[in-house]
C-alpha positions in Angstrom: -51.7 -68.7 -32.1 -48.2 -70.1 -32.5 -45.6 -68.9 -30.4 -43.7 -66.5 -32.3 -40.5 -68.1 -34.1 -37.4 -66.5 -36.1 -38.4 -65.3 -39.5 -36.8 -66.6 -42.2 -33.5 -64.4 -44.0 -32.9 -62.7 -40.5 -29.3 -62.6 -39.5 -27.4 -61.8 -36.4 -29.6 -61.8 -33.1 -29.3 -59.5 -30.0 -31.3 -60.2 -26.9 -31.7 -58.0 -24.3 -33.6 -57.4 -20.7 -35.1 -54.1 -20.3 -35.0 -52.1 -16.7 -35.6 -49.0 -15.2 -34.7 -47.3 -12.1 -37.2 -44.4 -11.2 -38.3 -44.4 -15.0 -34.4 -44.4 -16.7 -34.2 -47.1 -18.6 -31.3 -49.8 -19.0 -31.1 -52.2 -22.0 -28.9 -55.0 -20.4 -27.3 -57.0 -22.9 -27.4 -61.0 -22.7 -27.2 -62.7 -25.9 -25.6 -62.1 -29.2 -22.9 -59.5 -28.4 -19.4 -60.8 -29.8 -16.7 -62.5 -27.2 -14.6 -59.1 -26.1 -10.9 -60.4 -25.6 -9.3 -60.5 -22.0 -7.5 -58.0 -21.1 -8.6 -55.2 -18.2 -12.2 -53.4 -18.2 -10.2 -49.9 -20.4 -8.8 -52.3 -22.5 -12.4 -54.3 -23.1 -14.0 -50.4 -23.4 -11.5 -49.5 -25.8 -11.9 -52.4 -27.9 -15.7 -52.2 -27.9 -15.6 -48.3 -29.0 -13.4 -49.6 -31.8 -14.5 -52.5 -33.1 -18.0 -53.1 -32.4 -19.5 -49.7 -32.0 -21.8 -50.5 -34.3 -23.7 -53.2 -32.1 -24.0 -50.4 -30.2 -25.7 -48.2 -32.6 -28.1 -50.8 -33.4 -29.7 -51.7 -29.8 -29.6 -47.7 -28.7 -30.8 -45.9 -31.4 -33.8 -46.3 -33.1 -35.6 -47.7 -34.2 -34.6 -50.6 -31.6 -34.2 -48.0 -29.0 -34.0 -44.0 -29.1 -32.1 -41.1 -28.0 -32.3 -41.6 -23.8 -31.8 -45.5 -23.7 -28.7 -46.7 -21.5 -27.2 -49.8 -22.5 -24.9 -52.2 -20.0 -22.4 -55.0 -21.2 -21.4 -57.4 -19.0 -17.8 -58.7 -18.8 -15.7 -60.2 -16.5 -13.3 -58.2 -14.6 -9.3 -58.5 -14.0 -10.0 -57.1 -10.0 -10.3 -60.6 -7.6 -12.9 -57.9 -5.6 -15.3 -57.8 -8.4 -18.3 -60.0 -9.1 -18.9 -58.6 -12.4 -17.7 -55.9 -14.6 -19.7 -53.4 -16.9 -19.3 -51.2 -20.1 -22.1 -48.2 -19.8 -23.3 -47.5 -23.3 -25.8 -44.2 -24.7 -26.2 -42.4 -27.5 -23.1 -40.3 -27.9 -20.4 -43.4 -26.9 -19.4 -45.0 -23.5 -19.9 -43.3 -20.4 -17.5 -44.1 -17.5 -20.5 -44.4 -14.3 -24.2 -44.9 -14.6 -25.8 -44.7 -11.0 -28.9 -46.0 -12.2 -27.6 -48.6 -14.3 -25.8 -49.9 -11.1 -29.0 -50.1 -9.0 -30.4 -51.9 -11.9 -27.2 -54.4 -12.3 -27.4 -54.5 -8.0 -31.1 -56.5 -8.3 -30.2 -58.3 -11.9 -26.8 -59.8 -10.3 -29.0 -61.5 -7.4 -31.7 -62.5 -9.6 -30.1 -63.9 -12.7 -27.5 -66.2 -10.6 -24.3 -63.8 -10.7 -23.8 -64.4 -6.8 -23.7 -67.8 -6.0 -25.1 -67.3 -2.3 -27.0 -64.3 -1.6 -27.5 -63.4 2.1 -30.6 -61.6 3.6 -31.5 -59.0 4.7 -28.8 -58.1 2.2 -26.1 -58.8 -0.4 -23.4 -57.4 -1.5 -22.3 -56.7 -5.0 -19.3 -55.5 -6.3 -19.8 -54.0 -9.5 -16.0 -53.0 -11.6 -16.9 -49.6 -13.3 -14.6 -47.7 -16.0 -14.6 -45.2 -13.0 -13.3 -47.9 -10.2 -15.1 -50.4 -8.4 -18.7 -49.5 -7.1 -20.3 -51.6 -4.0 -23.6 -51.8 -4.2 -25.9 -53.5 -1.5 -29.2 -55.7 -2.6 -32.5 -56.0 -0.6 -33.0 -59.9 -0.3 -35.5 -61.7 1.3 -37.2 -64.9 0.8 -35.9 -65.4 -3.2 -36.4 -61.7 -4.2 -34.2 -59.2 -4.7 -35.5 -55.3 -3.7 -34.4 -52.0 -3.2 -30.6 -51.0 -4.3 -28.0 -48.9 -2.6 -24.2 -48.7 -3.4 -21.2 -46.5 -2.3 -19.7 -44.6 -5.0 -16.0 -44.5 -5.9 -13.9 -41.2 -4.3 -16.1 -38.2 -5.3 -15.1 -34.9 -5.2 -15.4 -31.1 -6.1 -13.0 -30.1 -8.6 -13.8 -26.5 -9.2 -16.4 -23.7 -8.0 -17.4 -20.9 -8.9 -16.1 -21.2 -12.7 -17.7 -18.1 -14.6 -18.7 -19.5 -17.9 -20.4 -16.9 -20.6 -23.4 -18.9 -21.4 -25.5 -17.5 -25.1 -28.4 -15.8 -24.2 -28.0 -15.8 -20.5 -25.0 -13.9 -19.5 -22.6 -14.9 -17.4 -23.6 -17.9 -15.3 -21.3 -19.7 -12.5 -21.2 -23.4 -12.2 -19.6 -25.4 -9.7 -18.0 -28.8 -11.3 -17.8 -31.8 -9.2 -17.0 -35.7 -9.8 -19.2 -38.8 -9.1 -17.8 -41.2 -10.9 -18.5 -39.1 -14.1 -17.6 -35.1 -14.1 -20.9 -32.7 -13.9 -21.0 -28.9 -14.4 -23.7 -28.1 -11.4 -25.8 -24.5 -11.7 -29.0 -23.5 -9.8 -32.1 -24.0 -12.8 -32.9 -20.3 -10.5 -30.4 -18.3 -12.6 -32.6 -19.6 -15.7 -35.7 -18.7 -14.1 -36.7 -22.7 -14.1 -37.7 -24.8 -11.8 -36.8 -28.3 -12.0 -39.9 -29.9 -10.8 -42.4 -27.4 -12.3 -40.4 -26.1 -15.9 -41.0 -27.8 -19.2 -38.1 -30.5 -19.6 -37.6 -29.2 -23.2 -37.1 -25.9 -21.3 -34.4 -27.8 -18.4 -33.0 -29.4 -21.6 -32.0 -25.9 -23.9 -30.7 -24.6 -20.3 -28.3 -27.6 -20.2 -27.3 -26.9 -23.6 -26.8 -23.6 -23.6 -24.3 -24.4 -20.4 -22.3 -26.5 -22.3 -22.4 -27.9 -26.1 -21.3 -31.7 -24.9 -24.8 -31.6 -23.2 -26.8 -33.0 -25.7 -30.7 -33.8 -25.6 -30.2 -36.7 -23.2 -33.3 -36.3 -20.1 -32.5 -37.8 -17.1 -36.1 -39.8 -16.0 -34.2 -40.8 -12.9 -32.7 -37.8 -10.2 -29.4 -39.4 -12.3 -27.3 -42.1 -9.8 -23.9 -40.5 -10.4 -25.2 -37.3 -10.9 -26.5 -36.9 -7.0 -23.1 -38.5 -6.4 -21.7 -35.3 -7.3 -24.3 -33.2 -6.0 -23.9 -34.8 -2.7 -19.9 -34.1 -2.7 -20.7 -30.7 -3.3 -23.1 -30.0 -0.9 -20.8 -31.9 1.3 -17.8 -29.9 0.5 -19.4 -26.3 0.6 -20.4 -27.4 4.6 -23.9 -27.4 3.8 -24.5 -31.2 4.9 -22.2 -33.6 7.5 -21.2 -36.7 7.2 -24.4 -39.5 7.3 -27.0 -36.6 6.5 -29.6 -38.4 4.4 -30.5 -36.1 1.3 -34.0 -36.6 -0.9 -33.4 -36.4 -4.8 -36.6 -35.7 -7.3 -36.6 -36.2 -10.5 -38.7 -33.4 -12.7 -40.0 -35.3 -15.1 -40.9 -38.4 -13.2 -41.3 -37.1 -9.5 -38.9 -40.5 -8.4 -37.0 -40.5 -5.7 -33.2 -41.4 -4.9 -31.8 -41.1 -1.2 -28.2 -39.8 -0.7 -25.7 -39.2 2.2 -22.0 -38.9 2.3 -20.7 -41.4 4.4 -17.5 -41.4 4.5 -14.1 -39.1 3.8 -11.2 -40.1 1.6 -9.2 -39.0 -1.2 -8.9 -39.0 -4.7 -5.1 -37.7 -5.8 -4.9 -34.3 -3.9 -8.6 -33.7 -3.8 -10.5 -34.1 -0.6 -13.0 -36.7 -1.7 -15.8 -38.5 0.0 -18.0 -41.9 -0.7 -21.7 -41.2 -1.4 -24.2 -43.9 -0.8 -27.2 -43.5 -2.9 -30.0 -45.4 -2.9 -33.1 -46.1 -5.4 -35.2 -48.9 -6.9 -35.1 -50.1 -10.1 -37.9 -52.4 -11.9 -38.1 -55.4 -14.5 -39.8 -53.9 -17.7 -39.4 -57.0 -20.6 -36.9 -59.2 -22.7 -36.7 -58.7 -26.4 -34.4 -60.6 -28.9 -33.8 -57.8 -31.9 -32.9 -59.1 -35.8 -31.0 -57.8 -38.3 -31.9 -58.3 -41.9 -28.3 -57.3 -43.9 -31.4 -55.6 -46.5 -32.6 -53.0 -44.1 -31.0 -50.1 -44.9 -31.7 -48.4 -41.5 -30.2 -51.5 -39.7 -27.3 -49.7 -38.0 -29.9 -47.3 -36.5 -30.7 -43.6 -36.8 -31.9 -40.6 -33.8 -34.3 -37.7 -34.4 -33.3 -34.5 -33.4 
């Protein structure tokens, strides 16, 4: 059989490589996605959301890619500290930190020629989020690239205790930290769930019923950013020091992330401190998606 070639009457082209990190996936874009003008990473973000949101349709949503699928644009970055800068795409718009995607992008930069000398045992990558700049540190030995860890920007708790009135379960109080992205935290024990044992679709109406901008979005991973705020948290409510190492499981997958504050700082007038989390994420394919201007379902579509 012939290798397989363009068909005829296709248009515009998007290829892709496919990763995960404990079973998230990340769709990282590397051909076919329009020139975004200089300017700094907010201005590149904002001009993506804007102008070529629909590109963005078309690789996550079906029926190229479905509701959980994370998407990563590379572009350069205006900070002389960064080696590469990054737009973190989903399903409802552009997210501001992606944990996994950044263990992902750790082992991709090494492997695909984005440092020009990587060192063993390890490298260091400096990844430009819309959240800040994300340092993230590469297994590297003999050619290949392994396990991932990075220290997060300034995280930090930014309210507990917040009594919200959540539909059929009372009155539930939820702590609300930042790693890199903001996270309402609550126990799954004042839903009577547990997070390794309960359905998912059962985790999931919870999550929603906590707050409406939760959509249907399952974590497969124990969620980079997320433990990032978990861990500033724990670290803030004097449950953990400083360099205690913290084991993350994810429900649906059982994978594992590893966790520790290491360090304190500040973030404005909040006491803040940088998390270093660390997982492994895996090559899965490459793909090169068409567009034929006749398919009416080209831009993409989700089930509910």
């Amino acid at each position: 059989m012939e290798p397989p070639r363009r068909p005829p009457g296709v248009g515009s082209v998007l290829s892709v490589l496919d990763m995960h990190t404990g079973g998230e996936p990340l769709r990282i874009i590397t051909g076919g996605f329009p020139l975004v003008p200089a300017g700094d990473l907010l201005s590149k973000r904002r001009y993506v959301r804007e102008r070529l949101d629909g590109l963005r349709r078309r690789l996550i949503f079906e029926p190229r890619g479905h509701r959980d699928m994370y998407g990563a644009l590379l572009v350069g970055s205006e900070r002389p500290d960064a080696h590469l800068g990054v737009l973190f795409m989903h399903n409802q718009g552009y997210s501001t930190m992606c944990g996994h995607a950044v263990l992902a992008l750790g082992r991709f930069a090494l492997d695909y020629g984005l440092i020009k000398e990587p060192s063993s045992p390890e490298t260091q990558v400096n990844i430009h989020c819309p959240c800040g700049l994300v340092r993230a540190f590469v297994q590297y030995d003999k050619g290949k690239s392994g396990r991932v860890r990075f220290h997060s920007v300034p995280a930090f708790v930014f309210a507990t205790d917040v009594t919200v009135d959540v539909q059929g379960y009372g009155k539930i109080a939820v702590d609300i930290a930042y790693g890199g992205a903001f996270y309402a935290l609550v126990s799954a024990d004042h839903f009577g769930l547990d997070v390794c044992s309960s359905r998912t679709r059962d985790l999931v109406d919870a999550a929603v019923a906590v707050t409406n901008t939760v959509k249907t979005h399952v974590d497969r991973s124990p969620c980079g950013s997320g433990v990032t705020a978990r861990v500033a948290l724990q670290y803030h409510k004097g449950l953990i020091p400083l360099n205690q190492m913290r084991t993350f499981q994810s429900g649906p997958t059982s994978s594992l992330f590893t966790a520790k504050a290491v360090e304190e700082t500040k973030c404005g007038d909040f006491k803040a401190v940088i998390v270093e989390v660390s997982g492994q994420a895996h090559y899965t394919g490459t793909a090169s998606f068409y567009v034929e201007d006749d398919d009416d379902l080209k831009d993409g579509f989700l089930l509910r």
